[in-house]
C-alpha positions as CSV (number, residue, x, y, z in Angstrom):
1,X,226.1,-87.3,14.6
2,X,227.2,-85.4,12.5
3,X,224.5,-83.4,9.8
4,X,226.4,-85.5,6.5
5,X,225.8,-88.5,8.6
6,X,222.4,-88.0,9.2
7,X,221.6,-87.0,5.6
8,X,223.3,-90.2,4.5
9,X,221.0,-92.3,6.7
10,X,218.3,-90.9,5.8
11,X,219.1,-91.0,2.1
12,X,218.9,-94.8,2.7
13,X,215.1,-95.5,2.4
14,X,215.7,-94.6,-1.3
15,X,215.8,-97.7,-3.4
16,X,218.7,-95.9,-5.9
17,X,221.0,-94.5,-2.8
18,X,220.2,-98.3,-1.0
19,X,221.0,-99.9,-4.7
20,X,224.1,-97.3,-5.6
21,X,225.9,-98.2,-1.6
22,X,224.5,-101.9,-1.7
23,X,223.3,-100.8,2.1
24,X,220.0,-100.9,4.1
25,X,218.9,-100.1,7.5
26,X,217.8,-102.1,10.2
27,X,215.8,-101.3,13.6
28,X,215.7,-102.6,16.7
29,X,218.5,-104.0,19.2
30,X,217.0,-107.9,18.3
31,X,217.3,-107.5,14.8
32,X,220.4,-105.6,15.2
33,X,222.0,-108.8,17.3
34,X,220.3,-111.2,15.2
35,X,222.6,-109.5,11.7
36,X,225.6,-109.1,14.3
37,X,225.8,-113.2,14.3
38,X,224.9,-113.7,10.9
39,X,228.1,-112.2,9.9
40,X,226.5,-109.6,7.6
41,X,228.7,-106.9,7.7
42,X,227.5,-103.7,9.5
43,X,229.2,-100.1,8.3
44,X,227.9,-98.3,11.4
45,X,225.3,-99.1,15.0
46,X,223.6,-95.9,16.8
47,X,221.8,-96.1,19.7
48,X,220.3,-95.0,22.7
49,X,222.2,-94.4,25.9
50,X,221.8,-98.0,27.2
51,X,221.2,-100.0,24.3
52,X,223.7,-102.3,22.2
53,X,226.6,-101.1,24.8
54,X,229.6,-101.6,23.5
55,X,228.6,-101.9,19.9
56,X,227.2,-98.7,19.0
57,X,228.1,-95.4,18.8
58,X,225.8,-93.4,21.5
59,X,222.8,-90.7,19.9
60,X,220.2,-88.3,21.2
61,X,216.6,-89.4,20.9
62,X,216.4,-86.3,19.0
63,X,219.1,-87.9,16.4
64,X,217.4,-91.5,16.4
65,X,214.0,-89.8,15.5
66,X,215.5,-87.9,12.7
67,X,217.1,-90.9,11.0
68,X,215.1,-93.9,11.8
69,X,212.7,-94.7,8.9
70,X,209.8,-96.0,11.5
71,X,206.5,-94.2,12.4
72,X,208.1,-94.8,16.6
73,X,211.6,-94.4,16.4
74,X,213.4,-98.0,17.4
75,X,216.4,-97.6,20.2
76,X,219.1,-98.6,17.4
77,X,219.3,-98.5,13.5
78,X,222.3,-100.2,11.9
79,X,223.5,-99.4,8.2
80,X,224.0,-103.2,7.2
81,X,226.2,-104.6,3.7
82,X,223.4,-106.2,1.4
83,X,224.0,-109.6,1.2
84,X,225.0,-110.6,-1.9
85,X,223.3,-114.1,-3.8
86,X,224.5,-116.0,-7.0
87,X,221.0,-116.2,-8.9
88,X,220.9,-119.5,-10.8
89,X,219.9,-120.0,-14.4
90,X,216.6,-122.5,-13.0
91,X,214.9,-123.0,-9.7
92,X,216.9,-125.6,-7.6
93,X,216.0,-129.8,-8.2
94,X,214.5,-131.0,-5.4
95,X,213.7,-128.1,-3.4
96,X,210.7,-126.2,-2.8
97,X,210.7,-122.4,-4.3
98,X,208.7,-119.1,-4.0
99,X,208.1,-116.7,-7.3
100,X,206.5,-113.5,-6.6
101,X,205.0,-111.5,-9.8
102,X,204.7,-107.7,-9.3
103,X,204.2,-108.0,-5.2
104,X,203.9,-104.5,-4.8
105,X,203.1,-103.8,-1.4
106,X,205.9,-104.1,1.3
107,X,204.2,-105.4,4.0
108,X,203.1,-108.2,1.6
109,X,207.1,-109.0,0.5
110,X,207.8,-108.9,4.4
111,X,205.6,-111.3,5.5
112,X,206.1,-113.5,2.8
113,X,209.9,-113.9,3.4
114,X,209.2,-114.6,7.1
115,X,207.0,-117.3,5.6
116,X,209.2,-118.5,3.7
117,X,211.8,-118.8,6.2
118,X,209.1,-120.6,8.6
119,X,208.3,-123.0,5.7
120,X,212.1,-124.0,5.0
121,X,212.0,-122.0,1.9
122,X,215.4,-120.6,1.1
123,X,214.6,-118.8,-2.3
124,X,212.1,-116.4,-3.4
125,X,212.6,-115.2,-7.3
126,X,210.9,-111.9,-7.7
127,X,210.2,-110.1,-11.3
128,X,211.8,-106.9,-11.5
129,X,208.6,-105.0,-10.5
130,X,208.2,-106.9,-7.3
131,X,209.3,-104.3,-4.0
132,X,212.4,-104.2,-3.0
133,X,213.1,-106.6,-0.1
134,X,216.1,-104.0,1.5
135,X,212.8,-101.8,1.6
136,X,212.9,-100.5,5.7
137,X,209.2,-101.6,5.8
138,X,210.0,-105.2,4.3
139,X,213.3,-105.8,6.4
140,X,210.9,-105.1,9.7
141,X,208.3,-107.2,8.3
142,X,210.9,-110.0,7.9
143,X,211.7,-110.2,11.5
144,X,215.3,-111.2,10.5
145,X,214.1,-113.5,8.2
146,X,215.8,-111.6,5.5
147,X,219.1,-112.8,6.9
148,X,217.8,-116.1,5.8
149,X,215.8,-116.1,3.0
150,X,217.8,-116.0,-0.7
151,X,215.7,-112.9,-2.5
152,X,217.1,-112.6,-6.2
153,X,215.0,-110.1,-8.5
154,X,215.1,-111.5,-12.2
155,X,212.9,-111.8,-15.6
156,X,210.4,-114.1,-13.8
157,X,209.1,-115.4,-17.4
158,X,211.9,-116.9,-19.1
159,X,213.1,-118.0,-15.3
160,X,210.1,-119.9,-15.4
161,X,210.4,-121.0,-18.8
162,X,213.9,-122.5,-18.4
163,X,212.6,-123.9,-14.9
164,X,209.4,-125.8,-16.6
165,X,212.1,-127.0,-19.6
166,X,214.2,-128.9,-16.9
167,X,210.9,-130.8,-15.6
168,X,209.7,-129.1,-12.2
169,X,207.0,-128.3,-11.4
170,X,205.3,-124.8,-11.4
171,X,202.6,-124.2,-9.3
172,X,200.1,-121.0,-9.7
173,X,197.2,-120.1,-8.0
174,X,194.2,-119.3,-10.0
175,X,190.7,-119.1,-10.3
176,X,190.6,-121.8,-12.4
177,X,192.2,-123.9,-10.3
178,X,192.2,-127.3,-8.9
179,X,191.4,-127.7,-5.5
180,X,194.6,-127.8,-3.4
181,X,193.4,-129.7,-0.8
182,X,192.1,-132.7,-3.2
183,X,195.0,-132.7,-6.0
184,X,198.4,-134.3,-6.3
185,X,201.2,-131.8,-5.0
186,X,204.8,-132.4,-5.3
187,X,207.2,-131.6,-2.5
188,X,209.3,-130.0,-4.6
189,X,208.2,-127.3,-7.7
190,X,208.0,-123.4,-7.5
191,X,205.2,-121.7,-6.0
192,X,204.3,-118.8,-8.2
193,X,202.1,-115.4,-6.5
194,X,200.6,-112.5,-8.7
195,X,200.5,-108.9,-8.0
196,X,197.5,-107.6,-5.2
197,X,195.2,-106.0,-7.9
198,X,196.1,-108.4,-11.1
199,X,197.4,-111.2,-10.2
200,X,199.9,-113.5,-12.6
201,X,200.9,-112.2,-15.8
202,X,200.0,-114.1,-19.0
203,X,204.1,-114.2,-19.5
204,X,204.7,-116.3,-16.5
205,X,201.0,-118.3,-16.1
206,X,201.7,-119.5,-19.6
207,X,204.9,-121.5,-18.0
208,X,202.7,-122.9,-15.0
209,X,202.6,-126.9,-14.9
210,X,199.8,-126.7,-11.9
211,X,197.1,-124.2,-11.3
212,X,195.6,-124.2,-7.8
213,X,192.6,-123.0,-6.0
214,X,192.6,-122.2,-2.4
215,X,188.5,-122.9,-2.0
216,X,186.3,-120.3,-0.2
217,X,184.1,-121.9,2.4
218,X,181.3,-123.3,1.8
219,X,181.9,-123.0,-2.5
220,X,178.3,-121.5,-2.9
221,X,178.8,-118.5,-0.6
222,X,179.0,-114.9,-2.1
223,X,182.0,-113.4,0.2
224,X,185.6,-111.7,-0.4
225,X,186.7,-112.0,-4.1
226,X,190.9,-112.8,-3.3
227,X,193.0,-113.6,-0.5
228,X,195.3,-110.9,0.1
229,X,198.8,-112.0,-1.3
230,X,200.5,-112.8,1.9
231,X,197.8,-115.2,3.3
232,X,197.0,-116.8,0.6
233,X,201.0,-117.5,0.1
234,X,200.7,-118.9,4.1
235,X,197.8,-121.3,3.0
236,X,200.0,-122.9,-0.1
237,X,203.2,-123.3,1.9
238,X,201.6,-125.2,4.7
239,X,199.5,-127.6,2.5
240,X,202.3,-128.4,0.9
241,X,204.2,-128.8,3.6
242,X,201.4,-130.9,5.1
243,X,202.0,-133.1,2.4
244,X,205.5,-133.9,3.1
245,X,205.4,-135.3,6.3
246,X,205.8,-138.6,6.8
């Protein structure tokens, strides 16, 4: 590789250079194969003598370690196209949906877009402040699910607003809540989560239809104040799912 090459890469795990190229970088040969047949288009595959044969051009460990953006090198990285999603105006009819507000940490986003894609959600709608799913930590996270799941970043508030307006329903999860295990829960509706620290803004809880409680166990114990983010977004999507079955 040459040093340009290298310094490009690395530039990568910047959100503006990711945001100004419309690229980001995946790890792993899996991963790697998985984006192959998805059709995303990939701009360039390096790899380790051995690996990805025939599909990537061949680097030093030396090289690998100096652009991969892991802790332990991966065997291949792959500068990948973003894929590119026509946001709509509301949250599809009939669907089931995922609104983050502020999720901050990556790990968090990661996990709960492999959730999503687990729970047969296709969208997730993400306020502006949310992290940026093309983050290297999120798109490892994912486990490919980002090749799946529809991410679109928008003004969650008035998203929600318009979405409300047209009659579906908006679920939140709050410490007011009702119990989600003992009230009435659509199939279909948006599923909103709040930032790790705060939680929902007043902007977008204002536009909630439903707010839910994920009980602690028994109610009169004194344990953990929250759920973390991710978890707590696992719990929602299977009772709702739950409900569905037939």
């Amino acid at each position: 590789m040459t040093k340009q090459e290298i310094q490009f890469v690395r530039s990568l795990a910047d959100k503006r250079s990711r945001d100004e190229h419309q690229l980001f970088i995946a790890e792993g040969d899996k991963l790697i194969d998985e984006i192959i047949s998805s059709g995303l288009r990939v701009r360039n595959i390096y790899a380790l003598e051995g690996h990805l044969s025939g599909k990537a051009e061949v680097v030093s460990t030396k090289e690998m370690e100096r652009i991969s953006q892991l802790k332990t090198a991966a065997s291949s990285l792959a500068v990948v196209e973003q894929p590119r999603h026509k946001t709509p105006a509301t949250a599809p009819a009939g669907k089931l949906s995922i609104a983050l507000d502020g999720v901050q940490n990556p790990g968090n986003l990661g996990t709960i877009i492999r959730l999503a894609d687990w729970f047969g959600v296709e969208d997730i709608f993400c306020s502006m402040d949310t992290a940026d799913c093309f983050n290297p930590k999120v798109v490892q996270a994912t486990m490919g699910a980002i090749l799946r799941v529809k991410v679109h970043y928008l003004p969650l508030a008035e998203f929600l607003k318009r979405t409300a307006a047209e009659g579906t329903p908006i679920y939140g999860t709050m410490l007011d809540g009702e119990n989600i295990y003992s009230t009435d829960l659509r199939a279909t509706g948006v599923i909103v989560m709040g930032n790790e620290g705060k939680g929902v803004s007043d902007e977008c809880a204002k536009h909630f239809t439903h707010k839910l409680l994920i009980p602690s166990y028994p109610p009169e114990r004194q344990g953990s104040e929250s759920l973390n983010v991710a978890m707590a977004t696992g719990i929602v999507c299977a009772e709702f799912r739950r409900r569905s079955v037939k």
